[in-house]
C-alpha positions in Angstrom: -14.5 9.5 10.6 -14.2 11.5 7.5 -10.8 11.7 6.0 -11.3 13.1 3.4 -8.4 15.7 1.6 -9.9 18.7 0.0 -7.3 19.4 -2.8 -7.7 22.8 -5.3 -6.1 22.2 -8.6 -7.5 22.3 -12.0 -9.5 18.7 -11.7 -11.3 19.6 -8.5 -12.0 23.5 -10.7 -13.2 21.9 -13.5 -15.8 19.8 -11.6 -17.2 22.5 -9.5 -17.4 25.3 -11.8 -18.7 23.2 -14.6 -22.9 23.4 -14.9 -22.6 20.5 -18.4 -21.0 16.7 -18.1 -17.6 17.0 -18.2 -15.9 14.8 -21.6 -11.9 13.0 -20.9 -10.3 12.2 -23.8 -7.8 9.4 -23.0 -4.7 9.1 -25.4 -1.3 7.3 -25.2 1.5 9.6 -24.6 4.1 9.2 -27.5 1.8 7.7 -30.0 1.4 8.2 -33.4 4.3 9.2 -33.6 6.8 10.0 -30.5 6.6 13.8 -30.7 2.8 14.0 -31.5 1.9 14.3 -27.4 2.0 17.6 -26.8 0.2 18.4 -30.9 -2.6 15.7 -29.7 -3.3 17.5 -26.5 -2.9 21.1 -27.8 -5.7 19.6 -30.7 -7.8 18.3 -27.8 -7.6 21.7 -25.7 -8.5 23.5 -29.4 -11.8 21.2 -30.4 -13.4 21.6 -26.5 -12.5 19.0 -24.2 -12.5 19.6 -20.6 -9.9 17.7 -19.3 -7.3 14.8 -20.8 -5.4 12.1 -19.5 -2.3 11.0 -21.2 -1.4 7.1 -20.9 2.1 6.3 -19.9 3.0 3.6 -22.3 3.7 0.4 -20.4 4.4 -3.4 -21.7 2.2 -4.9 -20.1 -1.2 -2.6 -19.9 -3.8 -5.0 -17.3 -6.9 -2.8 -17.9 -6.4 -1.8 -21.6 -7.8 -3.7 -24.2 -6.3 -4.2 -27.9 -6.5 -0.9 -29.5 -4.5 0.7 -26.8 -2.7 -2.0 -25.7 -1.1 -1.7 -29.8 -0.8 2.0 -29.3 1.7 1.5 -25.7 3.7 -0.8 -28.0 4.1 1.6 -30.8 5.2 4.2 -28.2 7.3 2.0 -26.5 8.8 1.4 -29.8 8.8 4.7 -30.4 11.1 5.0 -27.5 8.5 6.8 -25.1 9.5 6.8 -21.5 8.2 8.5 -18.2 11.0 11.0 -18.0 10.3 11.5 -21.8 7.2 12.4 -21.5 8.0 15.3 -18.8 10.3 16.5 -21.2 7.9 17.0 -24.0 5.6 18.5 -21.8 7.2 20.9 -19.2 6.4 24.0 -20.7 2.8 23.1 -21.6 1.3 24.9 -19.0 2.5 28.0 -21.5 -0.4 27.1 -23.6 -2.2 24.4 -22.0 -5.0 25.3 -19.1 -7.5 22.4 -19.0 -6.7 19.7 -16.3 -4.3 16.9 -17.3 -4.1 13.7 -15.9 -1.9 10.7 -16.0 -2.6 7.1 -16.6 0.2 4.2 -16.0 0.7 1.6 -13.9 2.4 0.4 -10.6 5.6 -0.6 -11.6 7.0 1.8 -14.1 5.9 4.6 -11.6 8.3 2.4 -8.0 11.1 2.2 -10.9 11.1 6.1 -11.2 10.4 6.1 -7.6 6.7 7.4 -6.3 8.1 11.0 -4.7 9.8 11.7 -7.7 7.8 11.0 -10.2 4.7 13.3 -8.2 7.6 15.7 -7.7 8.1 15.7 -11.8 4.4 15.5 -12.5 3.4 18.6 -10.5 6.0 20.6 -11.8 5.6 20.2 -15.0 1.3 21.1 -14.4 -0.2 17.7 -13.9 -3.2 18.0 -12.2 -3.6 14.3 -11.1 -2.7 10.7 -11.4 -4.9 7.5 -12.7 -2.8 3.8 -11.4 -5.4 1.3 -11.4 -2.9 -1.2 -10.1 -2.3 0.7 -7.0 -4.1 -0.8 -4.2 -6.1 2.1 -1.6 -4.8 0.1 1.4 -0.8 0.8 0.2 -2.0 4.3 -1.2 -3.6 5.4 1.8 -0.5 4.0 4.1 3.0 5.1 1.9 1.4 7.4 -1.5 -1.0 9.6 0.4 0.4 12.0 2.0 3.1 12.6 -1.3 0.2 12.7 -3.4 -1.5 15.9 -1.2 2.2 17.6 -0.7 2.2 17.9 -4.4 -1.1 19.0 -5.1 -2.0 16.1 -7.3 -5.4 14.3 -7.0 -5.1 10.3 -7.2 -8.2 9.0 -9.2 -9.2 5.7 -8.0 -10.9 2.9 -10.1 -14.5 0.9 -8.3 -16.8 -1.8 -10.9 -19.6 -3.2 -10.9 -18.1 -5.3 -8.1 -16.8 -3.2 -6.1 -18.7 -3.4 -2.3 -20.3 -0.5 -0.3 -17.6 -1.0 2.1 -14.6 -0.1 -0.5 -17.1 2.4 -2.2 -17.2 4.6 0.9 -13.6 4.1 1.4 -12.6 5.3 -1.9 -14.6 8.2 -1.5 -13.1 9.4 1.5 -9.8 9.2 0.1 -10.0 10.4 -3.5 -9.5 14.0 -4.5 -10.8 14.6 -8.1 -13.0 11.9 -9.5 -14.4 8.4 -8.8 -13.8 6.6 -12.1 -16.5 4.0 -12.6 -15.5 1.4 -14.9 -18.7 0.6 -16.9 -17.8 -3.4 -17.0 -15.3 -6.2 -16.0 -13.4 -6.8 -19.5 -10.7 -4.1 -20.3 -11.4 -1.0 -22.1 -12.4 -0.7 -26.1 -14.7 -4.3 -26.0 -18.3 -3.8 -28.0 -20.4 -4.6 -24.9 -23.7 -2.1 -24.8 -23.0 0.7 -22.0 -26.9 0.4 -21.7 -26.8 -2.9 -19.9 -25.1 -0.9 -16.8 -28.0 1.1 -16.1 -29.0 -0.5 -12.9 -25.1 -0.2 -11.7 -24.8 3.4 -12.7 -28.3 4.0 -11.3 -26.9 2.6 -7.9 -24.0 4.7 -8.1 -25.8 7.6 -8.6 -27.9 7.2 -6.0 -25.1 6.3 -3.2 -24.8 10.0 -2.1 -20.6 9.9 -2.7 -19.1 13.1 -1.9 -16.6 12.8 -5.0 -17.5 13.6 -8.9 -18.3 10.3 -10.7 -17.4 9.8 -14.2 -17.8 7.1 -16.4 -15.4 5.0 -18.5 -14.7 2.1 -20.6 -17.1 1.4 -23.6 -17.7 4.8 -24.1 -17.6 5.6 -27.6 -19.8 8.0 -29.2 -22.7 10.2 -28.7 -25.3 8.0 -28.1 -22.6 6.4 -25.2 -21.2 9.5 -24.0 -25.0 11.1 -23.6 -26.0 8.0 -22.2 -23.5 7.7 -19.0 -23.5 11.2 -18.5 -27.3 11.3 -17.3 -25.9 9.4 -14.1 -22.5 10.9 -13.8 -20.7 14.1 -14.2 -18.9 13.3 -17.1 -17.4 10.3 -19.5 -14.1 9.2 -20.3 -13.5 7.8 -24.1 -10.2 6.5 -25.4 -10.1 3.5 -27.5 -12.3 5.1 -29.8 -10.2 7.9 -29.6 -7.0 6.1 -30.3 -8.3 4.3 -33.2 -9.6 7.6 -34.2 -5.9 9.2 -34.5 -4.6 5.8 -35.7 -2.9 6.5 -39.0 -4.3 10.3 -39.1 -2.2 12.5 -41.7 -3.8 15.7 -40.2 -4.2 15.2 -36.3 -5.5 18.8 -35.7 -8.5 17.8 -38.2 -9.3 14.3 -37.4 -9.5 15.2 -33.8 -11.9 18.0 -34.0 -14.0 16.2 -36.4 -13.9 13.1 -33.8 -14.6 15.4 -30.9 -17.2 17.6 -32.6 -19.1 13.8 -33.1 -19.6 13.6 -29.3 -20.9 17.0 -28.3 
């Protein structure tokens, strides 16, 4: 049976009015500097991206590899927090119209309490959510229906691992994007995006009802190009991260990083 939830927000807009791959910058919400969130994103909008996805800052980061694993512990430092980062951005629809996504894990999101914190997130204009701790099974039974109440698509995660079986499940349930993780390490390693090709080639050729876009090891031009001819789009943020890492003019060194990849 198909159960799938059409959802209309800014994420499922973006997708089907879009005729080019789509480009997701990922950055971590707080960092350089605590108050730089909302001047990051308002760069990103500025230099052409078509959608972003702010990281929650959490101690202990499973999929994120060194680079922004060092940037959730400068924010954390920083004294970034989930209700924080509503704060600094609950008047950004004002200026902000691309789709916004978070990224965060499990356990930070229970503390705040699941209803709430997709109460908080729509209000403020999130568009969807990215928990790549959350398992479908306990998504699909306790998170779904809060998830669809507040209009906010819940991205699920599938790697080269991941079976036909829990391919086609995902795919009923998610409402935005399919994100295919390119590999099994975390995000930001060196390995050659190329080496995928017969994964991506599969995925592309599974007839999945959802957007696919492709992340981890994506890092440049050459990358982005490269997974976009078997997806709808690419996600970079390591490279990102390290981009911005000790910028003294964000606004510039953003644009001049995002004008490198298209």
């Amino acid at each position: 049976m198909d159960t799938k939830i059409q959802l209309k927000n800014r994420l499922t807009t973006a997708f089907s009015d879009s005729k080019k791959p789509l480009l997701n910058i990922y950055f971590t919400a707080g960092y350089p500097a605590l108050n730089d969130t909302l001047p990051v994103l308002r760069a990103l909008q500025n230099s052409g991206v078509d959608m972003v996805e702010i990281g929650m800052p959490f101690s202990d980061p499973l999929a994120d590899g060194p680079v922004i694993q060092r940037s959730s512990e400068i924010a954390l430092e920083n004294g970034m927090t989930i209700k924080g980062l509503f704060q600094q951005i609950k008047e950004m629809r004002k200026e902000i119209h691309i789709p916004v996504l978070l990224m965060g894990y499990i356990n930070p999101v229970l503390r705040y309490g699941v209803e709430k914190f997709c109460e908080d997130a729509a209000a403020v204009g999130v568009d969807g959510v990215i928990i790549p701790d959350l398992p479908v099974r306990e998504y699909i039974e306790d998170y779904e229906e809060i998830f669809q109440k507040n209009n906010l698509s819940n991205i699920f995660l599938v790697t080269p691992h991941t079976s036909p079986e829990r391919l086609k499940l995902i795919d009923e349930h998610a409402t935005g994007f399919i994100y295919a993780v390119s590999t099994d390490s975390t995000t930001g390693n060196t390995k050659d995006i190329r080496q995928q090709e017969a994964y991506f080639s599969k995925l592309k050729a599974s007839g999945l009802k959802n957007p696919l876009m492709i992340g981890f090891n994506v890092r440049d031009k050459e990358s982005f190009c490269f997974a976009t001819d078997y997806a709808n789009g690419a996600i970079i943020g390591s490279a990102f991260v390290k981009a911005i890492t000790g910028s003294k003019n964000l606004e510039k060194d953003i644009d001049v990083f995002i004008k490198g990849i298209r």
